[in-house]
C-alpha positions in Angstrom: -15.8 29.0 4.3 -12.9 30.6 5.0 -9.0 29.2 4.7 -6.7 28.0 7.2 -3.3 29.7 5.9 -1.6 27.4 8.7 -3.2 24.3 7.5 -5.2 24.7 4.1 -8.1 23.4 5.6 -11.4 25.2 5.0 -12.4 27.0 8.5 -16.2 27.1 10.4 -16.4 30.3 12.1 -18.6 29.3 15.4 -21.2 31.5 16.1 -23.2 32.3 19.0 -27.1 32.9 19.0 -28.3 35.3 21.6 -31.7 34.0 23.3 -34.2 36.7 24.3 -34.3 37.6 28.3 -37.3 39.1 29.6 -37.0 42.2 31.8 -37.6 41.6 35.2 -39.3 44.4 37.6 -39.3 44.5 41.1 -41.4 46.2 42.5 -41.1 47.2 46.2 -43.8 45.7 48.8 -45.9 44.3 46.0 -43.8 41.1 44.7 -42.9 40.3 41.0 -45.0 41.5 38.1 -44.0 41.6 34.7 -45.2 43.9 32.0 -45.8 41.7 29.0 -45.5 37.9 28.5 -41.8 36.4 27.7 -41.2 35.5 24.0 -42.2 31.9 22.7 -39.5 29.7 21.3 -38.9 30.4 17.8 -38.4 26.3 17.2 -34.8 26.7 16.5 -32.7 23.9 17.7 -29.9 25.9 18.4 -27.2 24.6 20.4 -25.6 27.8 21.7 -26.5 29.1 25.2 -25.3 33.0 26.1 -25.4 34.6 29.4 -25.9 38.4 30.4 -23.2 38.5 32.9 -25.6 38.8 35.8 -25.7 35.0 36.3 -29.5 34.4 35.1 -29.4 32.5 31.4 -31.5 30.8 29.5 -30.9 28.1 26.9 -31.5 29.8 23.7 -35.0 28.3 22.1 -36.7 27.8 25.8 -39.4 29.9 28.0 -37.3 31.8 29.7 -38.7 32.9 33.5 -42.4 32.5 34.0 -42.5 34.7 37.3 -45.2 33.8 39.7 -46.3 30.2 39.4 -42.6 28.7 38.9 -41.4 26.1 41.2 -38.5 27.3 43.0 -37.4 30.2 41.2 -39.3 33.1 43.0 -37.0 35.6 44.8 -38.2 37.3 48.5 -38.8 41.1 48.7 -35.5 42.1 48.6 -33.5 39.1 48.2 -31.4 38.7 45.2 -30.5 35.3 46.3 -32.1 32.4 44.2 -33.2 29.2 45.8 -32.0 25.7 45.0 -33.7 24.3 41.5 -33.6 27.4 39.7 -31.7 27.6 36.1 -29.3 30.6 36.3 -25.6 30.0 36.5 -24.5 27.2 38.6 -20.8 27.0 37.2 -20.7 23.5 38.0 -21.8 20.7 35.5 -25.1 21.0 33.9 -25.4 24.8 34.7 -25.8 27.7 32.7 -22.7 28.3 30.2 -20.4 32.2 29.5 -19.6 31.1 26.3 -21.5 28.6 23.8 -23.5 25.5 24.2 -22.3 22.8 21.4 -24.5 19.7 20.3 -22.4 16.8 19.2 -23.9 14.3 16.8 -24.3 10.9 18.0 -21.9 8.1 17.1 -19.4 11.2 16.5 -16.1 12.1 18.7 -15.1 15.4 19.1 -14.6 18.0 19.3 -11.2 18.0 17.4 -9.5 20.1 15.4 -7.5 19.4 12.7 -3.5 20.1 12.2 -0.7 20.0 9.3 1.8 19.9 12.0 1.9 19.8 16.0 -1.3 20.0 17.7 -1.0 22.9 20.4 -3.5 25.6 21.6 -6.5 24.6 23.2 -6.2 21.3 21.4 -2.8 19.9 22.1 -3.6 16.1 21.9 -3.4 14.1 19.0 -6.1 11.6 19.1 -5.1 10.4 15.4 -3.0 11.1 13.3 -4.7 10.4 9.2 -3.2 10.9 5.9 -4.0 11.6 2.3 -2.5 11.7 -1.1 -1.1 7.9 -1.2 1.3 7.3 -4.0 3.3 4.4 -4.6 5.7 3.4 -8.0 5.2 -0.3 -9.3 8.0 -3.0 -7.9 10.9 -3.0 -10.7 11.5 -6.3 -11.5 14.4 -8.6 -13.1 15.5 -11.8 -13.6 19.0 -13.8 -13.6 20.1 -17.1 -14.1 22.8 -18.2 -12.4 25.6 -20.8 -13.5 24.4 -24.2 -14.5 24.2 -27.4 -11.9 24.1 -30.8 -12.3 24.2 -30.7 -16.9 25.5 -34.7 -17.5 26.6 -35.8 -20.6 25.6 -39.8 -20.8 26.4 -42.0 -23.6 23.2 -41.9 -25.7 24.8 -38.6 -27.2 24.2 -38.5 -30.6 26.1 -37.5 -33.7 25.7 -36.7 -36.6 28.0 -37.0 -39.3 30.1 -37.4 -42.9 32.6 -38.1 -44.7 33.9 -36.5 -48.3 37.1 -36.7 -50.3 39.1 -34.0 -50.9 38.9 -30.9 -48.7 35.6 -30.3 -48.5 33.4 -30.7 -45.6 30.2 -33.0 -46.0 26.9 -32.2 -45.0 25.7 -34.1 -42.0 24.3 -36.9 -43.8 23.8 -39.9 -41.1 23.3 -40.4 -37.3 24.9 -42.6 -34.7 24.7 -42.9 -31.2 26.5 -43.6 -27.9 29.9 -45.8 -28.0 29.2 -48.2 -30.8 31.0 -49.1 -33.8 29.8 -46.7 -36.4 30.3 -48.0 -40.4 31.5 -44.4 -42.5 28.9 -45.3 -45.3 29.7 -45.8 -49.4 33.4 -46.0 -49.4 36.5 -46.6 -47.1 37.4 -42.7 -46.4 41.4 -42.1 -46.8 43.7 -40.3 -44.9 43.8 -36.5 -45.7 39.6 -37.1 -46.6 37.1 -35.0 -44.6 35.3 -36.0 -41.4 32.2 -33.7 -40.4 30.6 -34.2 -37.5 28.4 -32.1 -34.8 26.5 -33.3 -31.4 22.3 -32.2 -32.0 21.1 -33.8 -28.8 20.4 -32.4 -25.5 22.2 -33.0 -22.4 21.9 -35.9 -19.8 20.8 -35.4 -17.2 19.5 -31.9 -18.3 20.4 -30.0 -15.3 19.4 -26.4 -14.0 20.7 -22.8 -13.5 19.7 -21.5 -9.9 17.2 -18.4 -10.5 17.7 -15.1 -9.1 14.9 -12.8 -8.6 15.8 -9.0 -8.7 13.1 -7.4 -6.5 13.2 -3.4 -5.8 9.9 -1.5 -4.2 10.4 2.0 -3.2 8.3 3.1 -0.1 5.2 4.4 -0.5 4.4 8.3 0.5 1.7 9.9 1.7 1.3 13.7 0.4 0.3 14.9 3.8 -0.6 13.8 7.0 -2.6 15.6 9.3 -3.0 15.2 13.0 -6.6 15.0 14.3 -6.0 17.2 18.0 -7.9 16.6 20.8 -8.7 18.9 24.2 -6.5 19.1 26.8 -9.6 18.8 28.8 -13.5 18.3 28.5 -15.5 21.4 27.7 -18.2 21.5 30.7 -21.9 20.5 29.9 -24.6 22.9 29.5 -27.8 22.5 31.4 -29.4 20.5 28.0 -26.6 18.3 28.3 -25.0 20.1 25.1 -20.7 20.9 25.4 -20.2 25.0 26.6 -17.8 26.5 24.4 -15.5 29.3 24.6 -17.4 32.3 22.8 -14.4 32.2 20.3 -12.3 29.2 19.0 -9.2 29.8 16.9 -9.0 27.0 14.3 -11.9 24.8 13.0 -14.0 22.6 15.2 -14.8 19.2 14.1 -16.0 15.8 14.7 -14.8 12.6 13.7 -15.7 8.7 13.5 -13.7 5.6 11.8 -14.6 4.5 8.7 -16.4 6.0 5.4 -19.4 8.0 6.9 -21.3 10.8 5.7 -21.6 14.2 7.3 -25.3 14.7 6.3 -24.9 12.5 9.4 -23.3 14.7 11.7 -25.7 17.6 12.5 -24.6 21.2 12.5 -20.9 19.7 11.3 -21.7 19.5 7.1 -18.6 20.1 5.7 -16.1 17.1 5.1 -12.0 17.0 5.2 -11.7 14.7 2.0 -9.6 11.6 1.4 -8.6 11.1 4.8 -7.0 7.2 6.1 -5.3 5.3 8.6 -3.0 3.0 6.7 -1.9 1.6 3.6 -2.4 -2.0 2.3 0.6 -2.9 -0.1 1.3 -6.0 -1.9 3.7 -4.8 -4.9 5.3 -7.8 -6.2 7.3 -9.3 -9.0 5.7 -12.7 -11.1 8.1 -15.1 -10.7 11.4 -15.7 -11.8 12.8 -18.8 -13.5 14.8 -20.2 -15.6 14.8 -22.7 -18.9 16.6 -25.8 -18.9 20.8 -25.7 -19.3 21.1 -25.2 -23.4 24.4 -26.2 -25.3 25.6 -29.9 -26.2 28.5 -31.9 -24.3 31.6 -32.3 -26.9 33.2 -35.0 -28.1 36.3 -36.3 -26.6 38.3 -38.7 -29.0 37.1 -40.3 -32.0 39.0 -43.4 -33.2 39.1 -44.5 -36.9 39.4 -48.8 -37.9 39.7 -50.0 -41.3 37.6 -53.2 -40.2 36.0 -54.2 -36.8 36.5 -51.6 -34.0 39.2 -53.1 -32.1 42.4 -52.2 -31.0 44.4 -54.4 -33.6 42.3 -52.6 -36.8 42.5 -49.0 -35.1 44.1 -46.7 -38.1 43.8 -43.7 -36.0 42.5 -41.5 -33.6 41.5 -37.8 -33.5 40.6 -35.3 -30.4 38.0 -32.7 -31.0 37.2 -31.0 -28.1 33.9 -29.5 -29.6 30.4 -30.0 -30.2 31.0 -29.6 -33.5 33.7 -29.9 -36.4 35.4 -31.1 -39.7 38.8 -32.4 -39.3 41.3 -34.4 -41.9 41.4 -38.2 -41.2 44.7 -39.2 -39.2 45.6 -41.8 -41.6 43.6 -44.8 -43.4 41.9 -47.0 -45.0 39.2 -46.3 -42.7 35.7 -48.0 -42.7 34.6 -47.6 -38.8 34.9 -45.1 -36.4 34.2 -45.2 -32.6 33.6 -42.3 -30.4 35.5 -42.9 -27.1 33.7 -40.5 -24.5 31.3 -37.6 -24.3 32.3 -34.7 -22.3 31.3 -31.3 -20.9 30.9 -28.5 -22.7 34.4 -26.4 -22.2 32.4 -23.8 -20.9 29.2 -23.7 -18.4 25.8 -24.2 -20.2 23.5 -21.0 -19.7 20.1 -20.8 -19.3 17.2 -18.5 -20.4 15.6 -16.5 -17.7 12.0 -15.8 -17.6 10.2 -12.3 -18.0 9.3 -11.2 -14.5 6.4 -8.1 -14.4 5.3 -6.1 -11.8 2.4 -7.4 -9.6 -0.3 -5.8 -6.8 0.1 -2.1 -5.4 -0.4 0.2 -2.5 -3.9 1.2 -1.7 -5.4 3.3 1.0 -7.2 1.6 3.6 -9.4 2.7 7.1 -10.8 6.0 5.8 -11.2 8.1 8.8 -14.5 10.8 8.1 -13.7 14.3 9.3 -16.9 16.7 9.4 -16.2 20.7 10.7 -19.1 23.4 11.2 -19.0 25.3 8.5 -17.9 28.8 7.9 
């Protein structure tokens, strides 16, 4: 097997099979005779068909000329005329052939050559064009959350809280909820005592961040694509039906059929162009991406302090936060009751948690295309 230095592509050589010719004798006034018998077949099936120039052939593997006895192919005294029937050169279809005579395989086309660039040369159609060495990256993936929609903060918030003397703050002792009149338990808290306090639940309505998927897949590449080159026009047909070819071919000669065949299929054509397909079937992807419920907790507004009842006449102070969260000194007192007034947003937007998004699928080869060339 030799190497195409244009293409890389391993390279038949074609060659030709010379069939034995009998020597004909004329002899004058005493018709055709022949001096020994012409050679039997040797059982080859050979698909190459030479002539001697003279315009009698014979397709290599057959009889040859019988003389005497033959139907139509006797000649007259001297007459080198043939009549109609006989099996030397007809240069039409079906006659005798100057070059070779080429069997194809059934279920095969050809015959092609194949071509790392252009097709050109006795083969300057592209019939198909097929490509190997598919290699695709996996899809790079992210994901974002964007800003949060729709977070409420309703009045079933709920606090915890305590009081202390002196400057310390309390741990978070006891719970209330919503707007309701909330007792400061064990003592009446004065002013300059402690009041600790932080927001645990979640928000209402919970709300959502919008999710933003961050999708990149680089094209897929072949390594090389190859066109498969047909004939400008068809080769004539030999008289067994078989394709006359020139004596020499520059370039491989192959045949070719869709799908994943074999070339033990293929006759004379055994050796196969590898890894050969149409087209590629890609479905790179990304899992989803989403995103966790808004986190954060709404802060409080105003808090008012009563010594007594929680109404306006009682009302010892009030105090704004403006947090989630704190420990502030009481505005004045007595105090006994406190009230919170309002629940609000958080000062800034509540964030959400995006989800981890992978890589998915890939790029696969698909309609394999089987290539089989005579060898060399």
């Amino acid at each position: 097997m030799a190497e195409n230095r244009r293409t890389g592509l391993c390279q038949p050589r074609v060659n030709t099979r010379n069939s034995t010719i009998g020597v004909v004798c004329l002899l004058a006034a005493a018709g055709c005779s022949r001096s020994d018998e012409a050679p039997e077949s040797d059982g080859a099936d050979t698909v190459f068909v030479p002539t001697d120039g003279s315009g009698a052939g014979q397709s290599a593997g057959g009889s040859g000329n019988s003389g005497a006895g033959d139907d139509d192919d006797t000649q007259t005294p001297g007459d080198d005329t043939q009549t109609p029937g006989d099996d030397t050169n007809s240069g039409g279809a079906g006659g005798s052939c100057d070059g070779q005579c080429l069997a194809l395989p059934d279920g095969w086309s050809g015959p092609v050559q194949i071509s790392a660039g252009a097709c050109g040369g006795d083969f300057p159609s592209a019939v198909v064009q097929a490509h190997r060495g598919l290699t695709a990256a996996a899809a790079s993936c992210g994901c974002a959350c964007g800003d949060s929609v729709g977070v409420g903060c309703g009045n079933a918030q709920e606090l915890d809280y305590d009081t202390a003397s002196g400057f310390a703050c309390p741990a978070l002792a006891h719970s209330a909820a919503g707007l309701s009149c909330q007792n400061i338990p064990g003592f009446a808290a004065e002013a300059g005592d402690r009041f600790a306090f932080e927001i645990t639940s979640p928000f209402s309505p919970p709300g959502s961040c919008p999710a933003m998927a961050q999708v990149d897949i680089e094209p897929w590449q072949w390594a090389e694509t190859l066109s498969i080159c047909g004939l400008a026009a068809p080769w004539p047909s030999c008289a067994d039906a078989t394709l006359c070819a020139p004596d020499v071919i520059d370039g491989d000669l192959c045949v070719y059929q869709e799908g994943d065949g074999d070339c033990g299929d293929a006759g004379a054509f055994t050796e196969r162009v590898d890894g050969l397909f149409a087209s590629v079937a890609d479905d790179r992807g990304c899992t989803p991406c989403t995103c966790g419920d808004p986190e954060g907790h709404c802060r409080v507004a105003t808090i008012s302090f009563y010594d007594g009842t929680c109404i306006n006449s009682n009302k010892v102070g009030e105090q704004y936060f403006g947090a989630s969260q704190g420990c502030a000194a009481l505005p004045g007192g007595p105090v006994s009751r406190f009230r919170i007034d309002d629940f609000q947003l958080p000062l800034q937007d509540a964030t959400c948690t995006p989800s981890a998004s992978l890589p998915t699928g890939g790029a696969t080869a698909q309609d394999p295309i089987t290539v089989c060339c005579l060898p060399g």
